[in-house]
N, C-alpha and C positions, 0 to 999 in steps of 0.2 A: 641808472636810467640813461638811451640814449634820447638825444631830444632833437623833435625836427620844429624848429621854431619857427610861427609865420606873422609877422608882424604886417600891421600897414603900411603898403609901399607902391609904390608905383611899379605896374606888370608895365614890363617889355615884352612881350607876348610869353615869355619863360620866367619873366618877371627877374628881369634883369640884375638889380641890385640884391638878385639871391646869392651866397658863396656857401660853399660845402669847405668840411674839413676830409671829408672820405676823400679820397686818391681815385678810384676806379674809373675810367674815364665812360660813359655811356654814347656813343658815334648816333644810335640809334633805336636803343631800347626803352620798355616801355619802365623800367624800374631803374628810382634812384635811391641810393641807401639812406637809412633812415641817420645817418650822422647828424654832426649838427651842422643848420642851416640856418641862414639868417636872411632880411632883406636889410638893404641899410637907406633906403629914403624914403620921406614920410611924405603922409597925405595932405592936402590942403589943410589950412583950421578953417571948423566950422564958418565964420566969419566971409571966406572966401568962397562956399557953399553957391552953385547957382542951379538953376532947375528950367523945365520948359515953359514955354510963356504960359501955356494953356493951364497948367499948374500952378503958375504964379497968381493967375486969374480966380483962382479957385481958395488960393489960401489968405489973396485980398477980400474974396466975398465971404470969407469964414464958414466954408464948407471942405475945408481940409486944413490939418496943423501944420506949422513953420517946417519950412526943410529941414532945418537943425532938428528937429522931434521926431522927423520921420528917418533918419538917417541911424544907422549904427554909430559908437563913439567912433569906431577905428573903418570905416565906409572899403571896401576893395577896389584901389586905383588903378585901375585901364591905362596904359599907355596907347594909343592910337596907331593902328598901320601903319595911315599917311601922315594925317594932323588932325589936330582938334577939331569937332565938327561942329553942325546947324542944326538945330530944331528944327521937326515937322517931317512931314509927309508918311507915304504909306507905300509898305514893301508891297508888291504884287507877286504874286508865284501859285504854283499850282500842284494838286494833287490828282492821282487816277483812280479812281471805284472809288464803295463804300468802304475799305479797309486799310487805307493808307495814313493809315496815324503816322510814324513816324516819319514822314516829315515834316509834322510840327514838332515831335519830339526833337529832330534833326538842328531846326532854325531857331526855336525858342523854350525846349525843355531840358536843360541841361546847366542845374544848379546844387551839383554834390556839396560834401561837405570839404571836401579836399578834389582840386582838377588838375588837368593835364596841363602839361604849360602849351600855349599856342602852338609852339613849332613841332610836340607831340618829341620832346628832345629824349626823356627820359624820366623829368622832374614831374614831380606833386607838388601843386604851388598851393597857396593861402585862400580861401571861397569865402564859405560859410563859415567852417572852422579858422583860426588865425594861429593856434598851435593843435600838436597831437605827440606825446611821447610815451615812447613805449618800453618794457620793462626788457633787460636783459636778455632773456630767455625768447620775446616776443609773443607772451604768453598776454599779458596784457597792456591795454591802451590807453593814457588820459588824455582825453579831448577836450579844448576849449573853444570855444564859441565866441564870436566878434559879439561884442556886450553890446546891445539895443535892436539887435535885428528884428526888422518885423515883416509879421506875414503882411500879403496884398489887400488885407481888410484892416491893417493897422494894431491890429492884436500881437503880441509879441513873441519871437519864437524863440523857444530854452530848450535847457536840457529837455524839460517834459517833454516834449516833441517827440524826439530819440527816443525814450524809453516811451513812451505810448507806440510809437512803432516796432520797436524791440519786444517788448512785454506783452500789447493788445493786438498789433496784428500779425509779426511773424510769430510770436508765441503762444497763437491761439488755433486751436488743433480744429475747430470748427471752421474759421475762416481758410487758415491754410493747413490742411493734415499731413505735409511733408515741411513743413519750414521753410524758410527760405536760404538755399545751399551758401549761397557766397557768405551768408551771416554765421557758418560754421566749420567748427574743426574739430577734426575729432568725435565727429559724429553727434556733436552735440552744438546748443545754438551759445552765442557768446551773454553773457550775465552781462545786464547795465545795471550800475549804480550814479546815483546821481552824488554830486557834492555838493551845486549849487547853482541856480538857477543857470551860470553858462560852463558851466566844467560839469565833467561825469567822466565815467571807467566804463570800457569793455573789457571784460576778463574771459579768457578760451580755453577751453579742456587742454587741447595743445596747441604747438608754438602754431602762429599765423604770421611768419614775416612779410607775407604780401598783402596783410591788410589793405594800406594804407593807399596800392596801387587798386586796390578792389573797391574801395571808397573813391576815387577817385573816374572810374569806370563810366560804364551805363548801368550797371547792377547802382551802387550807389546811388544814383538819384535816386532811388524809392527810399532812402532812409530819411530823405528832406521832401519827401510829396506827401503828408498827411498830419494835415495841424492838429492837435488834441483839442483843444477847443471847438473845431468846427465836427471831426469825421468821429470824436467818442460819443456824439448824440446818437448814433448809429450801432452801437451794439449796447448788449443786455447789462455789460458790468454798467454803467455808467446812466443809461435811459430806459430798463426794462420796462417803467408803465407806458410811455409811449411809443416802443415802437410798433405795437399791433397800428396804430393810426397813421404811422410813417410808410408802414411797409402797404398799407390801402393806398396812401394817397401817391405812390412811385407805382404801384401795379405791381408787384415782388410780393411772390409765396415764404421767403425766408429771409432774417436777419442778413445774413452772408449776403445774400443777392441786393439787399440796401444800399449795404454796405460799400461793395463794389460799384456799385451806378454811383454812387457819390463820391465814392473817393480813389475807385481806381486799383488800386493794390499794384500793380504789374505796372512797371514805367513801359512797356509796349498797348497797354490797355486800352483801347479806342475810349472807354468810359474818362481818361483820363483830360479827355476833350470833350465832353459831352457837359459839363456841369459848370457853370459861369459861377455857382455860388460859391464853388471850393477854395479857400484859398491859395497861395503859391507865392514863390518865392522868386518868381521866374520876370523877365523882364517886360516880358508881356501880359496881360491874362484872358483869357475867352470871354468873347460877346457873342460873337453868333455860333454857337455851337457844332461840334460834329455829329449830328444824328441823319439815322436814315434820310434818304432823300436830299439833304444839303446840298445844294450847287455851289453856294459860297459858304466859307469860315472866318471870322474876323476877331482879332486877336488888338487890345487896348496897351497900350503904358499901363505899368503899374508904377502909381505914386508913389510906395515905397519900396523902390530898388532899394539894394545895399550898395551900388557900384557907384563909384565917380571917373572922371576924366582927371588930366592932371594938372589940370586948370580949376577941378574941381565941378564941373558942370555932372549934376549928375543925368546918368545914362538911364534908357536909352535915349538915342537921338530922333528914331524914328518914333514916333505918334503911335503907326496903327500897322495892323499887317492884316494882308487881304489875301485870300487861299482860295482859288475854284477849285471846285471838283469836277474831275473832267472826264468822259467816258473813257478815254484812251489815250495813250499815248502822242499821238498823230495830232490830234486836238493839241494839247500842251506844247507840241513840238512849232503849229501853226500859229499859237500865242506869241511863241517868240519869237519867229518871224513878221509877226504884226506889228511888235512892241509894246506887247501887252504884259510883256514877263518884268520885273524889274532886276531878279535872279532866280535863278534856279540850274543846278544839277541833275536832279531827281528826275528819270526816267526822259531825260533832253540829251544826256553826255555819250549816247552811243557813236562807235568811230563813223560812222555813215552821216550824223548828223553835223560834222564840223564842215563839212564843204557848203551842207547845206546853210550855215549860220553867218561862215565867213562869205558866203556869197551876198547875205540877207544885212550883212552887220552896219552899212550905212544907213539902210530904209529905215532899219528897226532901231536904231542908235545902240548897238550891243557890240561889246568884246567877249573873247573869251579869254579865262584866268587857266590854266593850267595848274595841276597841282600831282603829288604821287602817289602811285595809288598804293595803298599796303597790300591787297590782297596778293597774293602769290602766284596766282594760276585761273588762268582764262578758263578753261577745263578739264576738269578732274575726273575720271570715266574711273566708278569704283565698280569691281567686279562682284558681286556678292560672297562671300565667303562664307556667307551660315546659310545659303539658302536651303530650304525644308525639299527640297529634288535631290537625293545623293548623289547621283550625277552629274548633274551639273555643279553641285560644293563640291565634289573631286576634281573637275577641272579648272573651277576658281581661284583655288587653293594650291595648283601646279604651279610654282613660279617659275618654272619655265616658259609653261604656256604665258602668263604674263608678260615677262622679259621679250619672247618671241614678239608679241603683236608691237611689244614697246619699239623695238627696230624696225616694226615694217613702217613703220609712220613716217613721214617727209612734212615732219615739224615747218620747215623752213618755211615749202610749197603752202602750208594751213597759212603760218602767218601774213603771209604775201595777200592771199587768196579771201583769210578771211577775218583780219585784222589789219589791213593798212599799212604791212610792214614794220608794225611796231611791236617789239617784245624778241625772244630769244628763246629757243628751247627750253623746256624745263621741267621737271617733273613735282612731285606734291611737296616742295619743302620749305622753308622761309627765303626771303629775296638775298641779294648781296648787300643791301642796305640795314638787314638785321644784326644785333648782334648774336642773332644766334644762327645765324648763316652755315650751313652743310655743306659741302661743294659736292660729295659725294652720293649724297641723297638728290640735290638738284640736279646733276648731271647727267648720273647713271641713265643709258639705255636708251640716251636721245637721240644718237646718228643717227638718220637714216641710213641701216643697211638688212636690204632683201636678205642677202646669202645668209646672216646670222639670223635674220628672223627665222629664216626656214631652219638653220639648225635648233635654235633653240625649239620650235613648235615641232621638229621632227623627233628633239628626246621627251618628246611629250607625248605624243600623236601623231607617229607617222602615217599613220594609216588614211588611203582617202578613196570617194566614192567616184561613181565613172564620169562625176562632173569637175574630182578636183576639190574636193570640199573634207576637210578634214574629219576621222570618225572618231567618237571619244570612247573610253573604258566600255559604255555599253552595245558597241559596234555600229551607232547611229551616228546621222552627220550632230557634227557640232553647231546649233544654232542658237542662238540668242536675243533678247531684244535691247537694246537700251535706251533709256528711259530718260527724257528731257522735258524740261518745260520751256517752252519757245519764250515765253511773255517776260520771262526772267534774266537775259541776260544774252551774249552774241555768243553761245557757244553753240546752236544748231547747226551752224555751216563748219563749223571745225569740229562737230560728232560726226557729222553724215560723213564729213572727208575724211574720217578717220577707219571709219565703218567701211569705207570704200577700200584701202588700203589693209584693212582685214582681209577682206573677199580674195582681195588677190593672191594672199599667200592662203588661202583656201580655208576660210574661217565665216563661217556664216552668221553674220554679225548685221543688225538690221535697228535703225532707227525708229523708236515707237515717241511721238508726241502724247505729249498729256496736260490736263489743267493743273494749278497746282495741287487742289483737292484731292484729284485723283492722286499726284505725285506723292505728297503726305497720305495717303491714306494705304497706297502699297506701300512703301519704305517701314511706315510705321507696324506695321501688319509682317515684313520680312517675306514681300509677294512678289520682289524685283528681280530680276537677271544682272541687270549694270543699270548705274542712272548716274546723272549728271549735273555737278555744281561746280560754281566757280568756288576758287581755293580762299579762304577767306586764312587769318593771321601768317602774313605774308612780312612783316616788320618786328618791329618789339611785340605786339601783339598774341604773336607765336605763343608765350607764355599763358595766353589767358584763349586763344583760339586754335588747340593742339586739335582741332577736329580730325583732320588728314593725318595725322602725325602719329597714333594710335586711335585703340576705341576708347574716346573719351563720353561720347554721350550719343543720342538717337539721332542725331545727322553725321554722326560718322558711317557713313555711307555703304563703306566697305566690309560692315558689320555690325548692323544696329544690335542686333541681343548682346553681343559681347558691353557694348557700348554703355545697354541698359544696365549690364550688370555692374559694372564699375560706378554709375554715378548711381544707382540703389544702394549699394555698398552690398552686391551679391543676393539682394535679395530678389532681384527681377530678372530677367535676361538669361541668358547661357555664359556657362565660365567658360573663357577664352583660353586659349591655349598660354603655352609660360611665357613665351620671348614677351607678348603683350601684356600677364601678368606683372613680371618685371619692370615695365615701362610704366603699369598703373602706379606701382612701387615708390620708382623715382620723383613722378610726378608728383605724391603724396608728399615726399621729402623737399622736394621743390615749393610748392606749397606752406611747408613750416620754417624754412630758411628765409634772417633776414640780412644773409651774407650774399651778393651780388656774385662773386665770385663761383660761389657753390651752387649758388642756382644758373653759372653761366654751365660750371662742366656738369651738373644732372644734365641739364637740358644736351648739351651734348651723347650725353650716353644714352638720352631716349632715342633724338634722332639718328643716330647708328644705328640702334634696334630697327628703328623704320624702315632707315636702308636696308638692311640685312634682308627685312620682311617685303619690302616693297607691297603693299598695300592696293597703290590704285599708281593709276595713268592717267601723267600730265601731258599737256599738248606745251603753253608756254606761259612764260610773264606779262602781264597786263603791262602796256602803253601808259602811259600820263591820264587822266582823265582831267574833264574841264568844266568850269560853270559858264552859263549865260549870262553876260551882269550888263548892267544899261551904264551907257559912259558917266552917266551922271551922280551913280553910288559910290558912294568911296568908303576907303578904308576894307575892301577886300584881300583878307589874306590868302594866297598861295597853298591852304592847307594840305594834307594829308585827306587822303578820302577812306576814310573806315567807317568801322561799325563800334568797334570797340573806343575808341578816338572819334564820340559823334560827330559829323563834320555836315554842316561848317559851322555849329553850335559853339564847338568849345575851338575856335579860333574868335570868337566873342562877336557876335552877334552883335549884341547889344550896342558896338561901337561903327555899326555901318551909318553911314548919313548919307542924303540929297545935298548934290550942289551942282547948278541952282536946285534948290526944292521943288518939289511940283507944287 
């Protein structure tokens, strides 16, 4: 067996007092080997336990039990940013529409069983779980559980937990009839056995060496969002006479629909904010709901955290968190100019907004924190390659034609023009900060150079019309639409200038806006010409967000049915051609390796397939991005800004404080 040990210890944001015996060194990736690890310095003793006044107040008037009862034996110690902090106050920050859950999943929903370490270095630190070892083969997993944890109603959380989510809700063909993927290998879901109230086994058809980084994820949190006590009242194994009276008194035609308004299923689930009864593990919990119409959200302490400071105070420091909902952007961006924000990132960090911030940032008592961003690509213009028009698939599919337009572009001229000078050429591959960094995939076909754009589009399509405009295979100009969503992100002025620099070398190439609904509902349908996203697993993350990189699944852009067919396991979609069969291959293999090494050269051998293939067209690398924080919060870290690495969740939340307080 090898074993990755995680005892009680004081996190240094990587949790410092961890040591490996594996060699491999990780600069920047998302995977650390499952060797053995250790922490080596312990928690307070109970004894030295303190908590918030308002809390202390509650357990003198004996409507809550001693801290020591509410606590885990072995608690998870926080080391602090700056320094230990102060009780009280209330985080302000804001959301846009009625669909912006996460970000509260962002600030306060991210409590796996195994996390990221703060600096997002490599490492799986200690959470929930405090050990996890895994068999030889990596076939299978034993997990143990920090003894005394409990949920936010004080009820206790075990193995059952796990296997009530393992067994009743991904293994229930009525609530979910495709499973839930990260929960499987092999095409099948992994077997829990329990041992004992806080140990149990995963066992997998085959090897899964990236468990443990998959546990550690955003996919993992749902395996620690649903208490067996509170959410098996809700289905038939457990309460069949009453739910006909459950599912009247929520307004729900079916179990499943119960089920879901209560307890969520999907850690992206808006329902996952809608319910103050649920329990949670989280450091916060909901008071004022997110249901239609909500202007504000309000989020409580939960008195039994499992975390302490390492002083021993347990976390969090802050009281209460306060969330608008705000029609738009512009609004949210006006709050923090007011100084109405106390943080936030979320739909504030565009490059346009920093002069406006840094002009505002005495009035409104705000700095900004800068941080890097992972995603790889500001945007990514994929050309359709399956589209259902054979003509236009025949010249999507020309990598010449491709390569041609990649030269006519004047990357440099976009950046200047429409990113603030920040970033560098680049096309769809991971950063230089990955360790899975391509130099030959990122670079290829960035120059700016007319003459070769025009050869390569002339061994495509020489032919042109009496305007100049290029004719394809069926004697007609070549035109196209592509396809952006303005509301999502700053890539509208570097499509249009891209688009512009088509035309010139005679490519009738043309800018269509849309809502997202619309956006997903062509893509999804395979209704698009070209459309438009930023490049997301730009870092270590690359392993677990190969979207650009092949057809991994239906936001691979560049080819959703292929996409489809790979994550159906062929049963949906169109089979892809081989170079991308191949790549699906690797990835598989990738996937059951829990040798670092191996999973660094597969991953090599897909991204040369990419290159080879060239896929889509990058403009450049995203800039730093930045949050709005009030000079008075502290203990903000410098994160990573991902999706996969929730941020600025799993840079620990829980350890921000007021000072002074408000």
């Amino acid at each position: 067996m090898r074993n990755l040990v995680m005892a009680h210890a004081a996190d240094r944001g990587s949790d410092a007092g961890m040591k490996s015996r594996t060699t491999a060194p990780m600069a920047a990736g998302l995977l650390a080997g499952l060797g053995a690890l250790w922490l080596s310095t312990t928690a307070a003793s109970a004894m030295d336990y303190k908590q918030a006044p308002m809390l202390e107040e509650m357990v003198k008037a004996g409507t809550l039990p001693a801290l020591a009862e509410r606590l885990p034996q072995s608690p998870r110690v926080i080391t602090p940013v700056e320094k230990v902090g102060k009780y009280g106050g209330t985080w302000r920050s804001g959301m846009v529409g009625g669909s912006d859950r996460n970000w509260l999943f962002r600030i306060a929903g991210y409590e796996p069983l195994l996390a990221w370490d703060r600096e997002w270095s490599g490492k799986v630190v200690p959470n929930l779980a405090e050990e996890i070892t895994n068999s030889a083969d990596a076939k299978e997993y034993t997990i143990k559980l920090r003894a005394g944890l409990k949920w936010s109603d004080g009820k206790p959380f075990t193995s059952d937990d796990i296997g009530f989510f393992i067994n009743d809700v991904a293994g229930n063909k009525e609530l979910l009839p495709n499973g839930i993927d990260w929960l499987m290998s092999g095409g099948e879901p992994g077997k829990f056995e329990k041992i004992d109230d806080t140990t149990f086994k995963i066992a997998f058809k085959e090897p899964y060496g990236v468990f443990p980084q998959k546990l550690a994820s955003v996919y993992g949190v749902q395996m620690t969002m649903m208490a067996k006590h509170y959410c098996s009242q809700f289905e038939p194994a457990y309460n069949k006479d009453k739910l006909d009276g459950l599912m009247k008194e929520a307004g729900v035609a079916t179990w499943t629909e119960l089920f879901i308004k209560k307890c969520a299923v999907d850690t992206e689930a808006n329902e996952r904010w809608q319910n103050p009864e649920r329990p949670t593990m989280e450091p916060w919990v909901i008071k004022d709901p997110y249901i239609g119409g909500a202007t504000l959200v309000t989020l409580k302490r939960n008195p039994y955290y499992f975390k302490v400071d390492t002083e021993g105070n347990q976390l969090p420091y802050i009281d209460d968190l306060s969330i608008s909902v705000n029609a738009d952007k512009q609004t949210l961006v006006l709050k923090v100019v007011n100084g109405e924000i106390d943080y936030q990132d979320r739909h504030v960090n565009a490059n346009a907004n920093r002069a406006v911030f840094t002009d505002a940032a005495e009035k409104a008592q705000i700095h900004l924190v800068d941080g890097p961003n992972a995603d790889m690509n500001t945007t990514i213009i994929s050309f359709n390659l399956t589209h259902k028009d054979p003509v236009k698939r025949e010249i999507f599919n020309n990598k010449d034609f491709r390569i041609g337009l990649s030269y006519a572009i004047d990357r440099q001229a976009i950046i200047d023009a429409a990113f603030v000078g920040q970033g560098e050429p680049w096309q769809a591959a991971p950063r230089k900060e990955s360790p899975y960094y391509n130099e030959k995939l990122a670079k290829q076909y960035t120059e700016f150079d007319v003459a070769k754009a025009n050869e390569y589009l002339d061994k495509a399509y020489p032919k042109k019309d009496g305007e100049g405009f290029r004719l394809g295979p069926d004697g007609k100009r070549i035109s196209f639409n592509i396809m952006v969503i303005p509301a999502l992100g700053d890539f509208l002025d570097s499509t249009q200038l891209a688009a512009q620099y088509w035309q010139a070398v005679g490519v009738d190439a043309k800018v269509q806006t849309v809502d997202r609904t619309l956006f997903y509902d062509r893509k999804d349908n395979n209704d698009q010409d070209a459309a438009v996203f930023l490049g997301s697993g730009g870092m270590g993350d690359a392993l677990f967000e190969p979207t650009f990189y092949f057809p991994f699944w239906n936001e691979s852009l560049f080819a959703v049915p292929w996409g489809n067919w790979y994550a159906s396991g062929g049963k949906s979609g169109e089979e892809p051609p081989a170079a991308a069969k191949k790549q699906m291959e690797l990835y598989r293999e990738i996937l059951k390796s829990a040798d670092i090494t191996k999973q660094n050269e597969l991953m090599q051998q897909l991204l040369n397939i990419a290159a080879d293939e060239f896929y889509a067209v990058g403009i450049s690398t995203p800039g730093p991005l930045f949050s709005a924080v009030k000079n008075n919060l502290h203990n903000v870290y410098p994160r990573p800004f991902a999706w996969t690495y929730p941020s600025p969740v799993a840079s620990n939340t829980e350890q921000y404080f007021f000072d002074p307080p408000r």
